[in-house]
MMTF fields as JSON, N, C-alpha, C and O atoms, coordinates in Angstrom:
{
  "mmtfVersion": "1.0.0",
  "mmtfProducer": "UNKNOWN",
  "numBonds": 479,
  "numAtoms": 480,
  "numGroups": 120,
  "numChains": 1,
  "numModels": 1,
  "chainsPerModel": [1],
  "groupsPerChain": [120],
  "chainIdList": ["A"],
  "bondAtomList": [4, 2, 8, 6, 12, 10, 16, 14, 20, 18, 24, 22, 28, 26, 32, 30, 36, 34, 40, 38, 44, 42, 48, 46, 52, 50, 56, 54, 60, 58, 64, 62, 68, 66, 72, 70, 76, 74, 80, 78, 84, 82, 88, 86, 92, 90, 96, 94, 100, 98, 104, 102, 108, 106, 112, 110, 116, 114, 120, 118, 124, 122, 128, 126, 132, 130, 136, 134, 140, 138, 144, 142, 148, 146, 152, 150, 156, 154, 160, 158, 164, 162, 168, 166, 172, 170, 176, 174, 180, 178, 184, 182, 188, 186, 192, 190, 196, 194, 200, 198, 204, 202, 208, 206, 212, 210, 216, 214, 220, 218, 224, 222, 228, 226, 232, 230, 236, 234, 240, 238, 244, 242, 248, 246, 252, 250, 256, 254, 260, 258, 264, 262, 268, 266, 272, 270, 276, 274, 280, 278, 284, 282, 288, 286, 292, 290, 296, 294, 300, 298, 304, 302, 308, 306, 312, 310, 316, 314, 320, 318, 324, 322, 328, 326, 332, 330, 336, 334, 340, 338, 344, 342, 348, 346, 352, 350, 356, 354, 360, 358, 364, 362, 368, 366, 372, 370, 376, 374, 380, 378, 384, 382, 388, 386, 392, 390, 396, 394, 400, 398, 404, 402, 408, 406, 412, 410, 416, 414, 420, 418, 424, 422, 428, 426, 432, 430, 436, 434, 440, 438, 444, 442, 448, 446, 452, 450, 456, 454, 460, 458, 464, 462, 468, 466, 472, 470, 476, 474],
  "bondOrderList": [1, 1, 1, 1, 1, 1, 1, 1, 1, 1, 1, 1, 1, 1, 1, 1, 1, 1, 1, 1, 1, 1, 1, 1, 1, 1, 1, 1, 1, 1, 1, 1, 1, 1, 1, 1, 1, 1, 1, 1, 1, 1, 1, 1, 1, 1, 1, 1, 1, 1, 1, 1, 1, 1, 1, 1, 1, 1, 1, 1, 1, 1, 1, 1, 1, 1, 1, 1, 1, 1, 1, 1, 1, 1, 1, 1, 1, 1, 1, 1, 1, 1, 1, 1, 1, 1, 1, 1, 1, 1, 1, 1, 1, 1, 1, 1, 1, 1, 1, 1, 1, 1, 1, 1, 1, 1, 1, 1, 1, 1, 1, 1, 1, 1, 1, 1, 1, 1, 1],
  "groupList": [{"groupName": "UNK", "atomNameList": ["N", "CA", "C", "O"], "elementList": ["N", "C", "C", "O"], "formalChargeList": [0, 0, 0, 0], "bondAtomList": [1, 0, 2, 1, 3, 2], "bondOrderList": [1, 1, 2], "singleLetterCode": "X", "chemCompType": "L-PEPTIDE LINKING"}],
  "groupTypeList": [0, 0, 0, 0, 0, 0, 0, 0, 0, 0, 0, 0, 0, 0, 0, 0, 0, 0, 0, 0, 0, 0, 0, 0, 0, 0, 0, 0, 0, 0, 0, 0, 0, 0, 0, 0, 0, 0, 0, 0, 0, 0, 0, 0, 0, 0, 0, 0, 0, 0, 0, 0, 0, 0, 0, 0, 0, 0, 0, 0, 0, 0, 0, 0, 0, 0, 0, 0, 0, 0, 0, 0, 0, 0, 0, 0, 0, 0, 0, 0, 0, 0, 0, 0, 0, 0, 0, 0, 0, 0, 0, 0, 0, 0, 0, 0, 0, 0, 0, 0, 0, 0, 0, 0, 0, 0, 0, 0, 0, 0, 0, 0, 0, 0, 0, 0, 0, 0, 0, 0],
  "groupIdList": [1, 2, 3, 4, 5, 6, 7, 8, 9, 10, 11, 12, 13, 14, 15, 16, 17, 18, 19, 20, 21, 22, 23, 24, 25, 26, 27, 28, 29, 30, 31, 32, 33, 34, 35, 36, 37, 38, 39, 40, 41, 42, 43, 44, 45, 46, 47, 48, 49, 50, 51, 52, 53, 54, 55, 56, 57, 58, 59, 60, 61, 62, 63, 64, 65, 66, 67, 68, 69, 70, 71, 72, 73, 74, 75, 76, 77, 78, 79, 80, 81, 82, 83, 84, 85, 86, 87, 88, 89, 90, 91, 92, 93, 94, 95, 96, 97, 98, 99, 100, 101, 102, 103, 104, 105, 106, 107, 108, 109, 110, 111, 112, 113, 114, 115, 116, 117, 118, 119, 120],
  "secStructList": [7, 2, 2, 2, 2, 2, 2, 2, 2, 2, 2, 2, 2, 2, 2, 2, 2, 2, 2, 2, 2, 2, 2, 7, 2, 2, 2, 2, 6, 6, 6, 6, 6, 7, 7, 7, 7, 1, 2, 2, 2, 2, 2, 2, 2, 0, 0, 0, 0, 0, 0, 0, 2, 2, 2, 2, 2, 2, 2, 2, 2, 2, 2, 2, 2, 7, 2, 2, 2, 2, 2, 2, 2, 2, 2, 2, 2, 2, 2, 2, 2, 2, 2, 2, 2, 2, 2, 2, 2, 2, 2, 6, 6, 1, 7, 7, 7, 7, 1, 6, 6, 2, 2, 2, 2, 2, 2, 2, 2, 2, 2, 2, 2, 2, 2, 2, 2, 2, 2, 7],
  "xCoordList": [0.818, 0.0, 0.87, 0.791, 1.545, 2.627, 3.775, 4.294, 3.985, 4.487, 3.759, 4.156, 2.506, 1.204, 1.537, 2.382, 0.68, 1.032, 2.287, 2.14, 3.077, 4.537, 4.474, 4.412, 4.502, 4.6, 3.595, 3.929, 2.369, 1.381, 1.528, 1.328, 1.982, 2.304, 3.497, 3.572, 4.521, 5.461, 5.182, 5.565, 4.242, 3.782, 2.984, 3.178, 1.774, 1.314, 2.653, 2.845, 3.168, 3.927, 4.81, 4.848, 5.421, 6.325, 5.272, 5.578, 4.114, 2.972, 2.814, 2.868, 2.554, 2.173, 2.792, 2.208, 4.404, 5.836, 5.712, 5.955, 5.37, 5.857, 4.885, 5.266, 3.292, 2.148, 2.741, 3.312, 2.945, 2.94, 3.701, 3.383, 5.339, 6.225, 5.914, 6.491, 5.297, 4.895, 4.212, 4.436, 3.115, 2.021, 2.88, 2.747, 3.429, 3.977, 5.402, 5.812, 6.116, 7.734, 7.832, 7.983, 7.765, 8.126, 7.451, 8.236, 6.661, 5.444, 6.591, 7.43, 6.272, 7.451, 8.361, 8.058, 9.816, 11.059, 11.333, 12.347, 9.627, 9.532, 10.3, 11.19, 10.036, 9.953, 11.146, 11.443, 12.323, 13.918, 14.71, 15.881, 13.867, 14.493, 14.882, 16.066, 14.127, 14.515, 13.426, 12.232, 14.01, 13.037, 13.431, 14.586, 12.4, 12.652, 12.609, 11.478, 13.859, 13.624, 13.351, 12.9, 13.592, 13.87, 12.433, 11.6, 12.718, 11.819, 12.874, 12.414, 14.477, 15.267, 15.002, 14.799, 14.991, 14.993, 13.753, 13.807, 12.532, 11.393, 11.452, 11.062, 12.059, 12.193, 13.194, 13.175, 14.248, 14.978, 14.095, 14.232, 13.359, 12.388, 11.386, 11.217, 10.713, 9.55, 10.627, 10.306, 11.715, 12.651, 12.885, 12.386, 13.489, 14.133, 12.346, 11.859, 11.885, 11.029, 9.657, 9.205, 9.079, 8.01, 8.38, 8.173, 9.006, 9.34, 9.973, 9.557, 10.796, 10.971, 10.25, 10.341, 9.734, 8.535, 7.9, 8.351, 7.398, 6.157, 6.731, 6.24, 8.162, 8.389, 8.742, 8.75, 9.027, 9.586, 7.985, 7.915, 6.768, 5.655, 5.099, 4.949, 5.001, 4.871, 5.823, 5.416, 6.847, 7.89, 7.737, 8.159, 7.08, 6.432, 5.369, 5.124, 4.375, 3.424, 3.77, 2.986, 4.884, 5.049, 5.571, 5.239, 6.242, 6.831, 5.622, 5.884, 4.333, 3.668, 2.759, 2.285, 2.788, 2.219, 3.199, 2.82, 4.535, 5.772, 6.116, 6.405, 6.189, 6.967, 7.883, 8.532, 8.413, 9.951, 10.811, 11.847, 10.224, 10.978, 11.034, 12.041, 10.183, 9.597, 11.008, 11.437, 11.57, 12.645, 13.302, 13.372, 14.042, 15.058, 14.504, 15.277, 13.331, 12.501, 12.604, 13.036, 11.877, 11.842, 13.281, 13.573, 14.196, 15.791, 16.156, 16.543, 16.044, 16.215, 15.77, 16.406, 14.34, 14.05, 14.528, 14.95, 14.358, 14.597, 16.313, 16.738, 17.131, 18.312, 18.804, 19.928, 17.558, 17.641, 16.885, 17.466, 15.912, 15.499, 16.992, 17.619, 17.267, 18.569, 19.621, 19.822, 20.127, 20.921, 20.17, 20.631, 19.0, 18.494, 18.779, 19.357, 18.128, 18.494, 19.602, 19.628, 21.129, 22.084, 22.626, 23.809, 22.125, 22.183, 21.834, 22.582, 20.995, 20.38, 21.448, 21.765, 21.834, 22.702, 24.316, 25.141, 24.221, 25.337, 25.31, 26.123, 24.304, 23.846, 24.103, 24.615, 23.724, 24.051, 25.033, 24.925, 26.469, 27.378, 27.93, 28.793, 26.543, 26.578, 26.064, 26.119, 25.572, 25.141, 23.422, 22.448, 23.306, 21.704, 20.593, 20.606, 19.776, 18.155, 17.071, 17.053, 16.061, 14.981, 14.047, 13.805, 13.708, 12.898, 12.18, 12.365, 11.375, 10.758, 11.395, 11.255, 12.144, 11.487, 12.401, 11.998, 13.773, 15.005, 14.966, 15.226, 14.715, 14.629, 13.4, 13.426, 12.252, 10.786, 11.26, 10.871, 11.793, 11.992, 12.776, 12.385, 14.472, 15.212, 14.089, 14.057, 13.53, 12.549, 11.51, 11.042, 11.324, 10.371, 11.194, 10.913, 12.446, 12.812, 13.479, 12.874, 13.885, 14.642, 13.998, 14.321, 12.608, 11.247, 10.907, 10.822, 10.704, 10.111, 11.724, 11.992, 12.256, 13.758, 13.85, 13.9, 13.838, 13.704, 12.443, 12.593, 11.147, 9.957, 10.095, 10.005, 10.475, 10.95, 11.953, 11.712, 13.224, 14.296, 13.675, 14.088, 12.485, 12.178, 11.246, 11.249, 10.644, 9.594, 10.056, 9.402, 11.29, 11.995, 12.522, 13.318],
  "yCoordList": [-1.193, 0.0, 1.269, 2.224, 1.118, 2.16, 2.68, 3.796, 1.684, 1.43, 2.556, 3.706, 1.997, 2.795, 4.006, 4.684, 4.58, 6.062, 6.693, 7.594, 6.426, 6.816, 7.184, 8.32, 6.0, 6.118, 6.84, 7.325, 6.76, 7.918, 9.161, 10.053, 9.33, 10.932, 11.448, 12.631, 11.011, 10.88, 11.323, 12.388, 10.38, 10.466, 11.507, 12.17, 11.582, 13.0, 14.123, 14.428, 14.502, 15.251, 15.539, 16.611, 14.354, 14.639, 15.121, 15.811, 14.462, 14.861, 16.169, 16.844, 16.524, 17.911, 19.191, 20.239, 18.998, 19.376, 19.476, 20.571, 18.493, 17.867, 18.573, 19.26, 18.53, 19.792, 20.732, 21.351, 21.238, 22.696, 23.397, 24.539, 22.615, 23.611, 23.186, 23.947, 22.363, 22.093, 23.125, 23.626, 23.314, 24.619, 26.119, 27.126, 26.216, 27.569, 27.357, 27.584, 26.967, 27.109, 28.39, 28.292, 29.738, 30.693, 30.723, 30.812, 30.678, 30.666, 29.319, 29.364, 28.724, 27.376, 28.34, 28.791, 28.589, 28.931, 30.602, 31.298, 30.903, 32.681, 32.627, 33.454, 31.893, 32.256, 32.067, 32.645, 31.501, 31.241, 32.472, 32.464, 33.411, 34.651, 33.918, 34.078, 33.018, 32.908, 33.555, 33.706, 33.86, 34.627, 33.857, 33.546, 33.573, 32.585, 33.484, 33.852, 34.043, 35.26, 34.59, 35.448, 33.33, 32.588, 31.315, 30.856, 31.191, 29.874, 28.451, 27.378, 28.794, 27.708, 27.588, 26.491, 28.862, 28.73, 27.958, 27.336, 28.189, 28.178, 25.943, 25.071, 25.774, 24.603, 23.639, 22.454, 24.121, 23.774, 23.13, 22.016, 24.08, 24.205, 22.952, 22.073, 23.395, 21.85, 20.801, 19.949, 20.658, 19.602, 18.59, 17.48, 19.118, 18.904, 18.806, 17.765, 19.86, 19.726, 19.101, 18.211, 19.526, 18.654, 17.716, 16.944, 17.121, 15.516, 14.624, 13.73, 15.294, 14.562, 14.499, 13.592, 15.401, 15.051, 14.054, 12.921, 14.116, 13.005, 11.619, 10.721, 11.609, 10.35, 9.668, 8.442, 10.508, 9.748, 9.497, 8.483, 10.074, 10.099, 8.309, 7.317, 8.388, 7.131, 6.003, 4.842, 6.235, 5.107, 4.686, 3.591, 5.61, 5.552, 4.835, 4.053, 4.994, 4.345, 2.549, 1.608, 2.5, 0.976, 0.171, -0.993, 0.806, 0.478, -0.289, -1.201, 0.4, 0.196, -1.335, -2.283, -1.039, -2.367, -3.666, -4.73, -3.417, -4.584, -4.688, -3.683, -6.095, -6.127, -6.131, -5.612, -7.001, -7.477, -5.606, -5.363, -4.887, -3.769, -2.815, -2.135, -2.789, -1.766, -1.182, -0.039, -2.088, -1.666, -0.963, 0.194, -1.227, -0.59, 0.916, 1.87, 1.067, 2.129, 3.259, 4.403, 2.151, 3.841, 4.243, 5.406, 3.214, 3.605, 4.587, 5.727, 4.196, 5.316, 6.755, 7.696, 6.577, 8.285, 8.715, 9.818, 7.522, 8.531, 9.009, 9.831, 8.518, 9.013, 10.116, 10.61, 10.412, 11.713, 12.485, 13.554, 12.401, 13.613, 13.747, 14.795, 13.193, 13.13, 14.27, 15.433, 13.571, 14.731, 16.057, 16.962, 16.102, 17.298, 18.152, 19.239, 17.269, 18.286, 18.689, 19.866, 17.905, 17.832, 19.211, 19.537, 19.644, 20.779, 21.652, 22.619, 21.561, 22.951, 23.217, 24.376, 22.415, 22.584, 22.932, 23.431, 22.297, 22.967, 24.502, 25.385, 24.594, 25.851, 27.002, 28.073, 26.673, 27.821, 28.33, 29.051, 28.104, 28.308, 29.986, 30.83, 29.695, 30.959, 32.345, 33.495, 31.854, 32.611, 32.929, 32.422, 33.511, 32.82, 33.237, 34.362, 32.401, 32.651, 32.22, 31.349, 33.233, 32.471, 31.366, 30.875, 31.266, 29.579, 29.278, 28.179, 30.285, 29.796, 30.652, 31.869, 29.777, 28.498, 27.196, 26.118, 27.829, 26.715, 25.748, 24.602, 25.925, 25.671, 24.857, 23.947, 25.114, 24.676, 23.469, 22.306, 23.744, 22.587, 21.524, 20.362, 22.157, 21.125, 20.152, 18.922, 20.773, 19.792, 18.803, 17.802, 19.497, 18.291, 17.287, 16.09, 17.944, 16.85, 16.028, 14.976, 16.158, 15.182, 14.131, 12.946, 14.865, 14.061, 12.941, 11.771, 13.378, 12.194, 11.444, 10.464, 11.772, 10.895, 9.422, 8.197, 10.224, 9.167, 8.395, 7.251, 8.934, 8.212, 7.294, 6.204, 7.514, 6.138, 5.126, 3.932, 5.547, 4.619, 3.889, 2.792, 4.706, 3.714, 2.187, 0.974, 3.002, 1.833, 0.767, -0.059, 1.215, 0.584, -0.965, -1.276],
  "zCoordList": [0.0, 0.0, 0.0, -0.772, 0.82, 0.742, -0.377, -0.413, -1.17, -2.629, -3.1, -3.289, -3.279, -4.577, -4.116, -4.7, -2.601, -2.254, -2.866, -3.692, -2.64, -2.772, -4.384, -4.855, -5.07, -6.265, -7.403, -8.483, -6.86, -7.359, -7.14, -7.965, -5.718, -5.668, -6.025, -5.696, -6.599, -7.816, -8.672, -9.157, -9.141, -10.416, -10.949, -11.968, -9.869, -10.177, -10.128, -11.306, -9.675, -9.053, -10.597, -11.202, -10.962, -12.206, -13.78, -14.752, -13.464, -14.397, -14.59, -15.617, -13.155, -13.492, -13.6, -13.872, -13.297, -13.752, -15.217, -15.724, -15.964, -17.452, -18.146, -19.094, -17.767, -18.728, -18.2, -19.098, -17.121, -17.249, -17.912, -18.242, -18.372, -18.478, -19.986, -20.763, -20.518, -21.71, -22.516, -23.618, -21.42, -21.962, -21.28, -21.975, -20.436, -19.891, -19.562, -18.423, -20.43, -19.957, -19.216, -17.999, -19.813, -19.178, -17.372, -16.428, -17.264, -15.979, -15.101, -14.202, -15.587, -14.97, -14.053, -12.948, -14.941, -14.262, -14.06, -14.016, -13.943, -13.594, -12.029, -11.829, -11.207, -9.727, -9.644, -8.599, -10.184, -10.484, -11.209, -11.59, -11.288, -12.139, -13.255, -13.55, -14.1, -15.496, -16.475, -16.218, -17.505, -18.655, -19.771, -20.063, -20.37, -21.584, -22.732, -23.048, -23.625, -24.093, -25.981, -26.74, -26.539, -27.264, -27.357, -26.575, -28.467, -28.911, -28.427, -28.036, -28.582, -28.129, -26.742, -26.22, -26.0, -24.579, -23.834, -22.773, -24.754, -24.203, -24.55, -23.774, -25.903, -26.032, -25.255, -25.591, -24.037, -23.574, -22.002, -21.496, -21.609, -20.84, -20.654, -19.808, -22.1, -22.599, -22.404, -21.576, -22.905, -23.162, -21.497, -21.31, -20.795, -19.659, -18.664, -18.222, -18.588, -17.75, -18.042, -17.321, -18.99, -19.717, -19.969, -19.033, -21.005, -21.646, -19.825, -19.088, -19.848, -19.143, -17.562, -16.734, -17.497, -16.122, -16.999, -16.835, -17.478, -18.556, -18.32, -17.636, -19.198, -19.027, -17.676, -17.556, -16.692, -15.284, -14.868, -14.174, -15.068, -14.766, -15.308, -14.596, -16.063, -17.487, -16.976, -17.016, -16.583, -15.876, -14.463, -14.092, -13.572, -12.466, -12.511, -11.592, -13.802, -13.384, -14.149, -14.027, -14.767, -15.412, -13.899, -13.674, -13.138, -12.184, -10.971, -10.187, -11.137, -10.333, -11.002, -10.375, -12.589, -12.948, -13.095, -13.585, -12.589, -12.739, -11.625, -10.975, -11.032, -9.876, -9.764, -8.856, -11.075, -11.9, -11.8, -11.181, -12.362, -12.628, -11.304, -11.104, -10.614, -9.692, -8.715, -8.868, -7.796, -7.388, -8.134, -7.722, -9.454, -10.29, -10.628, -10.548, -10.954, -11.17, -10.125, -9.979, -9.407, -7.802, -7.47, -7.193, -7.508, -7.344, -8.384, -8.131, -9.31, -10.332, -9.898, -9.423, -10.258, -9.725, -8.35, -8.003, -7.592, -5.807, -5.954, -5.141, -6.89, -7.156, -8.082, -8.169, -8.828, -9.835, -8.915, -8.727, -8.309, -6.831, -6.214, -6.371, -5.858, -4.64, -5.258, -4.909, -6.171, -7.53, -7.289, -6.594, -7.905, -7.786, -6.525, -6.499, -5.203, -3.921, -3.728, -3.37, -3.868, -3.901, -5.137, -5.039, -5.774, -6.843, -5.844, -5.694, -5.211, -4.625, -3.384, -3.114, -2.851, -1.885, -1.833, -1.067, -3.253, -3.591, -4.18, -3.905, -4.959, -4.832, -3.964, -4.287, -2.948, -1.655, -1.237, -0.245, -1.923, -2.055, -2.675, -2.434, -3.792, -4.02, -3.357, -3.794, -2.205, -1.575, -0.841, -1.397, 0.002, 0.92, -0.195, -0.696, -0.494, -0.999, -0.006, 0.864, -0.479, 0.609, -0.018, -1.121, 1.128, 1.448, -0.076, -0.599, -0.735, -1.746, -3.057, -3.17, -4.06, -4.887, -4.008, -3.572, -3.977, -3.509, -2.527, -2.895, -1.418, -0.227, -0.037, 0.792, -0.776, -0.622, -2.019, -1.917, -2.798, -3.569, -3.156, -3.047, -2.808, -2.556, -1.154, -1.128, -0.443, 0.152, -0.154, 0.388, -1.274, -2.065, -2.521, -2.585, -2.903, -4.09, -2.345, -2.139, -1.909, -0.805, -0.316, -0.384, 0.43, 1.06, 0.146, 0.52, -1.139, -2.354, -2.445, -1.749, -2.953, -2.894, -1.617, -1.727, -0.672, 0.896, 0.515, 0.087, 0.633, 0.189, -0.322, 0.244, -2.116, -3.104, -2.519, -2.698, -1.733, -1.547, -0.265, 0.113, 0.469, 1.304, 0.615, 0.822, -0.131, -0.597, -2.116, -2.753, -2.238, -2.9, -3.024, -3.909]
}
């Protein structure tokens, strides 16, 4: 039971990462002081954050219909979250930001990271 939870709210989670920046790249990485001033930029955006929220979304949910795969799966993502938080923290190096976008993210991404490797 705890598997499913885990892995649905993943899933939503990377889903709705993957439309949004699909339909609003710019709106996406506004709160990061980014401006998407380009059709490349705006496609770099869809690229990384759309496609690939989608597909970790789509791989999340194969994971949940395979038992065979499921471990390798949630390891996977709870280790590209991990990376991620691990960016943000290194991040801070450059100097203090407040709590929201950085701080409120690198928390998401950590919490879901632990989540998956627990139910892994």
């Amino acid at each position: 039971m705890a598997v499913t939870i885990v892995t649905v709210l993943a899933a939503v989670f990377f889903a709705g990462m993957g439309v949004y920046a699909l339909a609003a790249p710019g709106r996406l990485v506004a709160p990061f002081d980014i401006s998407l001033g380009s059709a490349a930029s705006r496609a770099e955006v869809r690229a990384v954050y759309g496609g690939f929220g989608l597909a970790i979304a789509a791989i999340l949910l194969v994971a949940l219909a395979s038992a065979e795969l499921r471990a390798g799966i949630l390891l996977t993502v709870a280790a590209a979250l991990a990376g991620m938080a691990l960016g943000r923290l290194v991040s801070a190096l450059d100097g203090r930001t407040g709590f929201y976008p950085n701080w409120f993210y690198f928390l998401v991404e950590a919490v879901a990271a632990a989540a998956l490797f627990a139910v892994a």
